[in-house]
C-alpha positions in Angstrom: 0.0 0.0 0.0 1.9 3.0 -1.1 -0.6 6.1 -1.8 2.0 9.2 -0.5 2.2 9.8 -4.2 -1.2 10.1 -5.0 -1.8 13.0 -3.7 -0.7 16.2 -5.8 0.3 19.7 -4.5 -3.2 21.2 -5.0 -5.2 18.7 -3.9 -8.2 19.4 -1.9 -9.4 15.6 -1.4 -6.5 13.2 0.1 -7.2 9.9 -0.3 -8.6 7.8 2.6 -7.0 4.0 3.5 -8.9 2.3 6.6 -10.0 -0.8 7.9 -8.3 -3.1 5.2 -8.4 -6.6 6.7 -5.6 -9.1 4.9 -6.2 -12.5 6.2 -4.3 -16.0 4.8 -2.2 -14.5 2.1 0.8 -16.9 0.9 3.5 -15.0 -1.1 6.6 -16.9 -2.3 8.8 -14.5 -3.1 8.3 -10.7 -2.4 10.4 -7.6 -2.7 8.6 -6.9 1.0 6.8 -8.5 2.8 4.5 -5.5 4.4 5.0 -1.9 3.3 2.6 0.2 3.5 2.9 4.0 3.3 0.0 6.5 4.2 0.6 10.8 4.2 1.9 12.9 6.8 -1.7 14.7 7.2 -3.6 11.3 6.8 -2.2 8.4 7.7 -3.2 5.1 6.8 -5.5 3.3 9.5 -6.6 0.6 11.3 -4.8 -2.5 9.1 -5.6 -5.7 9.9 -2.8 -8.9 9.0 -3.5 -12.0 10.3 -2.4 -16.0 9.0 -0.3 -14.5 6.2 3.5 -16.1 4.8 5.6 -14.3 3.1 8.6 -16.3 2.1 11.7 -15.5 0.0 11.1 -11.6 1.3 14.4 -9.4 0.2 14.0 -6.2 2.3 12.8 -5.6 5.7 9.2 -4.1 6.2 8.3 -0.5 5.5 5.6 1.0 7.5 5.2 5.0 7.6 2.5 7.2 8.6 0.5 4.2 9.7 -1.8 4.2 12.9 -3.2 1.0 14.5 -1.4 -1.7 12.6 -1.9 -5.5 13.6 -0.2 -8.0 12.6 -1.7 -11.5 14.0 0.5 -15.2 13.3 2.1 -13.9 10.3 5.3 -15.5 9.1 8.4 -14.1 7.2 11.1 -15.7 6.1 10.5 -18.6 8.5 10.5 -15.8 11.4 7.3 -14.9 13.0 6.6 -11.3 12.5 5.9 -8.7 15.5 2.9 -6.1 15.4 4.4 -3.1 13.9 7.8 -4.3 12.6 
């Protein structure tokens, strides 16, 4: 989720990310394995991961301007992944 550039220099409507629920997702090989990206004036909210795996993941996670993040038995790499990381 990566919507930072979405938004133009005069725009008067931002775009609005919340309550996404991602729930038994199976990746085998991934540049990331969670990046998501909201705006300084509106982050992205209230994201939901649980019984994901994401295997073969090259760079760490990227999570900016996010609020209320969870992250429920969700595997990367063979390493269980903690809320927020």
């Amino acid at each position: 989720m990566h919507y930072a550039k979405e938004k133009g220099p005069d725009s008067n409507y931002p775009p609005t990310l919340s309550g996404l629920f991602i729930h038994t997702v199976t990746h085998e090989k991934s540049e990331y394995a969670i990046y998501i990206e909201g705006l300084d004036d509106k982050p992205v909210t209230d994201i939901n991961i649980q019984n994901c795996t994401f295997k073969n993941v090259q760079k760490e996670n990227f999570v900016k301007d996010v609020k209320d993040l969870r992250i429920e038995n969700t595997m990367m790499n063979g390493e269980k992944v903690n809320n927020g990381e």
